[in-house]
C-alpha positions in Angstrom: -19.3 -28.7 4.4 -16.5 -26.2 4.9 -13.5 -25.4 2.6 -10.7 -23.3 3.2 -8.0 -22.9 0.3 -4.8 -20.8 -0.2 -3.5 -20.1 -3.2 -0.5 -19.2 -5.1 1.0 -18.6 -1.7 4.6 -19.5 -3.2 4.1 -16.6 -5.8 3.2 -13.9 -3.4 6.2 -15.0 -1.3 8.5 -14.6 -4.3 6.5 -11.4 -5.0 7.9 -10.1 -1.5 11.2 -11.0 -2.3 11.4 -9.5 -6.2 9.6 -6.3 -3.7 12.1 -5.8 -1.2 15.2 -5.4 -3.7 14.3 -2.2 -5.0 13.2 -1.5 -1.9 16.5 -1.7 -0.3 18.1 0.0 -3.2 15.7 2.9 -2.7 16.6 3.0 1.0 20.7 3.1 0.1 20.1 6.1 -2.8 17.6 7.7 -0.8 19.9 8.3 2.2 22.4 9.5 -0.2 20.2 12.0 -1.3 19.4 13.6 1.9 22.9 14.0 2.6 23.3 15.9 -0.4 21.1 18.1 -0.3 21.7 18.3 3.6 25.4 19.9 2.6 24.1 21.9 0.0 21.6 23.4 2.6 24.0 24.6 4.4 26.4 25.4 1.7 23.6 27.7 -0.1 21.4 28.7 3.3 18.7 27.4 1.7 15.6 26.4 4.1 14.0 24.8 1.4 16.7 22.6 0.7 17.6 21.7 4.4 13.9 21.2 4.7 13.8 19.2 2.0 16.7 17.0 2.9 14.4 16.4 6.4 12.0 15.7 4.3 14.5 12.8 1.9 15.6 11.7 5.5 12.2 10.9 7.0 11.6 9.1 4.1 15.1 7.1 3.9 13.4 5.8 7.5 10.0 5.4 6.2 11.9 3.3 3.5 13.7 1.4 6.3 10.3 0.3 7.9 9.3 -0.8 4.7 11.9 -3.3 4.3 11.8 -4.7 7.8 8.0 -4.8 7.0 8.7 -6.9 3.7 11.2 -9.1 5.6 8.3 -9.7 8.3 5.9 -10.7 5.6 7.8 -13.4 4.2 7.9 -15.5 7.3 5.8 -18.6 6.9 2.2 -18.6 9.0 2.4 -20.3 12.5 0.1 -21.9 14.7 -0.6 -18.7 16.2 -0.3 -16.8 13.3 -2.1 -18.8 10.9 -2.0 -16.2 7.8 1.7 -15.2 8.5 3.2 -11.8 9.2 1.9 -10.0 6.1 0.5 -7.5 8.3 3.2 -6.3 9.3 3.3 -3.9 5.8 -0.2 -2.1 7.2 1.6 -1.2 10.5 4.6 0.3 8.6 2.4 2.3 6.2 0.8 3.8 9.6 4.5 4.3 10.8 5.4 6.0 8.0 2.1 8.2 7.6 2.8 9.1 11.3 6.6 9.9 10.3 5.2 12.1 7.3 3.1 13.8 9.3 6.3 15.1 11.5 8.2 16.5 8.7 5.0 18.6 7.6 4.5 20.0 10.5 8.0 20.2 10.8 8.9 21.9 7.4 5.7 24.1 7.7 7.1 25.7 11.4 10.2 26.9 9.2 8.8 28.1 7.0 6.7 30.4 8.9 9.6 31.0 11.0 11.9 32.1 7.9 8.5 34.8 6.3 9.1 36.4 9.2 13.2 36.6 9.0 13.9 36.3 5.7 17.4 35.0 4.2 18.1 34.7 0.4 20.0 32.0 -0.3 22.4 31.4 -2.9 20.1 30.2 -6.4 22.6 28.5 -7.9 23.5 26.1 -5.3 20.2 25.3 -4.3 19.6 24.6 -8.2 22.8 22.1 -8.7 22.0 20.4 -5.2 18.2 19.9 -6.1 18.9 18.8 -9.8 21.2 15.5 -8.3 17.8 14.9 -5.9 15.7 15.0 -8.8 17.6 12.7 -11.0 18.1 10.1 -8.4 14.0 10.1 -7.5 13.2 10.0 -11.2 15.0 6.7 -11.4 13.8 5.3 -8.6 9.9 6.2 -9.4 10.7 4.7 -13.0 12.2 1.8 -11.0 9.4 1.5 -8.5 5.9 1.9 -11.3 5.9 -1.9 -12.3 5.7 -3.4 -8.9 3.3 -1.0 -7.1 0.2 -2.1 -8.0 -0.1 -5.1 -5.6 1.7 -3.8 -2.8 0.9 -0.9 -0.1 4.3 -0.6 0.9 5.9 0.1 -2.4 2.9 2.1 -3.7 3.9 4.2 -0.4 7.7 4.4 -1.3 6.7 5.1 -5.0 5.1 8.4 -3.5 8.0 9.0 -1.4 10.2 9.2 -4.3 8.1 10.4 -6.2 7.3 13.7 -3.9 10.8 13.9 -3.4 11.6 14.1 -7.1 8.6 16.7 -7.4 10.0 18.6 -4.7 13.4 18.8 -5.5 12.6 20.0 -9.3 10.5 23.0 -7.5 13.6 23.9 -5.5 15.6 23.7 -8.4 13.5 25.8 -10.7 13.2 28.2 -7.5 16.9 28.5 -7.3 17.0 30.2 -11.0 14.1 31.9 -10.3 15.9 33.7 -7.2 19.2 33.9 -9.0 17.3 36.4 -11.3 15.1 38.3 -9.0 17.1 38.2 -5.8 13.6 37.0 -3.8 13.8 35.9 -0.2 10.0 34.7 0.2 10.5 31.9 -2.8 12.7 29.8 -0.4 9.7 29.3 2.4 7.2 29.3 -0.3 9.1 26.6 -1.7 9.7 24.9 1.9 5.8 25.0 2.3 5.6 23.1 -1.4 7.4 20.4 0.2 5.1 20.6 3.1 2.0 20.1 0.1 3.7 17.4 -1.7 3.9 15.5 1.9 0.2 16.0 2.7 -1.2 14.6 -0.8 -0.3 11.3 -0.1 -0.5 11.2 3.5 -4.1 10.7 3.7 -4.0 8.0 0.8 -1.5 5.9 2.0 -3.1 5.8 5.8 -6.6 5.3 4.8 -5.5 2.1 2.8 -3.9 0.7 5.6 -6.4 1.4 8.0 -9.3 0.1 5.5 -7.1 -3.3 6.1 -6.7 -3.0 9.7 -10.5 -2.7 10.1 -10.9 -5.6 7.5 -12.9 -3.3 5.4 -13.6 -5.0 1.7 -11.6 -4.4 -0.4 -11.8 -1.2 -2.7 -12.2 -3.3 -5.8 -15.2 -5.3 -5.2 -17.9 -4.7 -3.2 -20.1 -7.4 -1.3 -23.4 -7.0 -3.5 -21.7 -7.4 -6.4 -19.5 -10.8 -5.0 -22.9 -12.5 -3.6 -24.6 -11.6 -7.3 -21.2 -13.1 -8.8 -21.7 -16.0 -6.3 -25.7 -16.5 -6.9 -25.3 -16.9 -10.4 -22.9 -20.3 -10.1 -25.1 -22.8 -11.7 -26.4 -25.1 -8.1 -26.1 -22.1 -5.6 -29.7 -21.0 -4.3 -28.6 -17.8 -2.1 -25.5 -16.8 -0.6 -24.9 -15.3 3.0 -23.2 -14.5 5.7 -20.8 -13.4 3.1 -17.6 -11.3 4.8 -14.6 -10.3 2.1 -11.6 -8.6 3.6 -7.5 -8.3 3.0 -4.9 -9.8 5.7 -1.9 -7.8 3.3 -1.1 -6.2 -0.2 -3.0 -8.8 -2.8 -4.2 -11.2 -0.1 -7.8 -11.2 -0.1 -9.7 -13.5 2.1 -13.7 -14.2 1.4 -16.0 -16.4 4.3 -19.6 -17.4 3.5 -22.4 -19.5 4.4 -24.0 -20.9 0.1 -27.1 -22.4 0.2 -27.6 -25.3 -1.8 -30.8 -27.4 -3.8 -30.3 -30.9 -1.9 -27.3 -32.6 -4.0 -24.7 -35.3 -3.9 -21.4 -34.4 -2.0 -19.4 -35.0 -5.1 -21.8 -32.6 -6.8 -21.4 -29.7 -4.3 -17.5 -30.4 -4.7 -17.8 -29.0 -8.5 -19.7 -26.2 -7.5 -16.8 -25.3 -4.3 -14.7 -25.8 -7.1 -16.7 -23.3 -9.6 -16.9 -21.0 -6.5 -13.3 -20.8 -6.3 -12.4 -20.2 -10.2 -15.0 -17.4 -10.2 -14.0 -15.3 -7.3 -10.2 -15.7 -7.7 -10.7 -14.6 -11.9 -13.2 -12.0 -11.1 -12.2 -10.6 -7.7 -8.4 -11.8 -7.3 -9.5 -13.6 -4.1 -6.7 -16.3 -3.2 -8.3 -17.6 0.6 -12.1 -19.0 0.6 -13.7 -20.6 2.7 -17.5 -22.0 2.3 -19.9 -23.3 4.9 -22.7 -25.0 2.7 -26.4 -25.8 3.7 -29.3 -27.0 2.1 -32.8 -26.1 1.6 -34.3 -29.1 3.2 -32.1 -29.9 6.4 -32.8 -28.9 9.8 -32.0 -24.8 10.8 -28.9 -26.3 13.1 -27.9 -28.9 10.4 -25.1 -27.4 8.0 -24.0 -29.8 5.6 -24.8 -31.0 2.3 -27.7 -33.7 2.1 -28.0 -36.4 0.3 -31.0 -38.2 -0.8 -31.9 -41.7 -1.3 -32.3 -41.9 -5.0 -35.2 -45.4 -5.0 -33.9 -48.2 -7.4 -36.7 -49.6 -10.0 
């Protein structure tokens, strides 16, 4: 007997929607930014703020992919595509790991190349221009916290802002710092911050969508503990076969052959339904699908038996 069940499919979709507004917002405000503090690079010849303002501008585009990638995943599943498009976020957190990457390597090349020719920029420039970056990235992290724990994408946006925010307070704090010692190595020191900031979250952000790509299980569970949490359904006599992976953000998909005590069909209909309850309350599991056997049929029989009870 096999089983396959999707559930609350119509509030993950509105999920996506509620999602991709701030998303969208974030891409508008975040383009502003980089502008900003593009000018006020050039105004103050401050690499840390042009770099910086790279750095804003990458992520307006990683921001972009994001909401093409949230637009994607609300298309409904297809013949072909039989669990949808909500992949679609996993290749855009790759994208933007990849685009991150570029701006560190980027930001870190300047920097090197202004140690060597060093520039001091004007402080309080740098200071004004960085505090409007900061204020912006603030609000949008505030903005972003509710909604990023079910979703890769806007976890990965909630960084972007988030780095931004971080470094644009460091160039600000760096600008009074050089208005009072005149120092020309803080601005590259601070360029190479950036270049920091960018690299914490890289690695994250990339390994959780390749850990999806490969269909690893999920980092909340773990396959002993599901097949003990399966065992232990009252009617189930072992569990295996057992494969538990995620097709997008909060989309978790669980296969497995149950082995059953010989039983009525309605009986082993309770326990599917038991099976379900348990792993979407303990492991937030929404697709499951269930071969059972029994102890007693044939090793190429899979189905449920049912036994002649004899009549007195």
């Amino acid at each position: 007997m096999s089983h396959a069940h999707g559930h609350d499919q119509h509030d993950r979709a509105h999920g996506h929607a509620h999602h991709g507004a701030p998303l969208v917002t974030a891409l508008v405000l975040t383009c502003g930014v980089a502008l900003v503090e593009l000018a006020g690079g050039f105004l103050a010849h401050s690499l840390a703020l042009m770099t910086d303002s790279a750095h804003v501008g990458m992520d307006a585009l990683a921001l972009g992919i994001a909401v093409f990638a949230h637009l994607q995943a609300r298309r409904p599943a297809t013949d072909r595509r039989s669990f949808g498009y909500a992949r679609f976020e996993m290749l855009a957190a790759l994208a933007n790991g990849g685009l991150l990457i570029g701006v560190t390597l980027f930001i870190v090349i300047e920097a090197v190349h202004r140690f060597a020719t060093p520039a001091v920029p004007s402080g309080s420039l740098m200071t004004a221009f960085a505090a409007i970056g900061f204020v912006v990235n603030v609000g949008l992290g505030l903005a972003f916290f509710r909604s990023s724990h079910d979703d890769l994408n806007v976890r990965a946006a909630l960084f972007h802002v988030m780095s931004d925010a971080a470094g644009a307070l460091a160039i600000a704090i760096g600008g009074v710092v050089l208005v009072a010692t005149g120092a020309a190595w803080i601005d590259p020191l601070l360029s190479l911050l950036v270049a920091g900031l960018i690299l914490t979250g890289v690695v994250r952000i990339v390994r959780e969508a390749a850990d999806v790509l490969l269909e690893s299980v999920p980092s909340h569970m773990s396959i002993p503990v599901v097949r003990d949490r399966m065992r232990a359904t009252d009617g189930v006599v072992d569990v295996h076969d057992l494969h538990v992976w995620t097709i997008g953000s909060g989309s978790h998909v669980l296969t497995a052959h149950v082995l059953l005590a010989d039983t009525q069909i309605s009986e082993a209909s309770t326990i599917l339904r038991d099976l379900e309850h348990e792993l979407h309350e303990a492991f937030d599991i929404h697709h499951v699908t269930i071969q059972f056997e029994c102890e007693s049929c044939e090793a190429g029989d899979r189905i449920v038996c049912v036994k002649e009870t004899s009549r007195a």
